[in-house]
N, C-alpha and C positions, 0 to 999 in steps of 0.2 A: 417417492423417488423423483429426480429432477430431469430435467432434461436436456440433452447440450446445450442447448438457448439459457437454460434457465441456470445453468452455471456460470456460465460466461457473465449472465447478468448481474450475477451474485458476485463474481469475481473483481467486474466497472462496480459496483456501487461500493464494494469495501474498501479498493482503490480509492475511490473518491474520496468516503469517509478517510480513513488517512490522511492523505495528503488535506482535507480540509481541515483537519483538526490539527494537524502541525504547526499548519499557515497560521491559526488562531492562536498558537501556542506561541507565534514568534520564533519557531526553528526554523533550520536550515535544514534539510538530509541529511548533512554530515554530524550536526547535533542531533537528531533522530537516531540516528545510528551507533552514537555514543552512548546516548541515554540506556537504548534495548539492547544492547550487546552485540549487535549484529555489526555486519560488512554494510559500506557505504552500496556496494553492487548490490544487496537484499533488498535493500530500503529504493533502492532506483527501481530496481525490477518488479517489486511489493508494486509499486504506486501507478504505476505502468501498465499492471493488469495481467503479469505474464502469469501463466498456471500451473509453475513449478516452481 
């Protein structure tokens, strides 16, 4: 079982990976968000850390 700390932590580092792997991709958010289907607000919010 994790622990709030250890969510949170889990939450910045998949953030990160994200947005790292975009950047290396040559996207933009708004093409991220094209590609997966989603809202340009998912993919802001996704990369940002928020945990919902």
């Amino acid at each position: 079982m994790y622990t709030l700390k250890g969510i949170e932590v889990m939450q910045t580092q998949l953030s990160q990976f994200i947005k790292m792997k975009r950047k290396q991709a040559g996207m933009k958010q708004e093409d991220l968000s094209f590609a997966a289907g989603v809202g340009l607000r998912f993919v802001r919010e996704l990369e940002q850390g928020k945990p919902t």
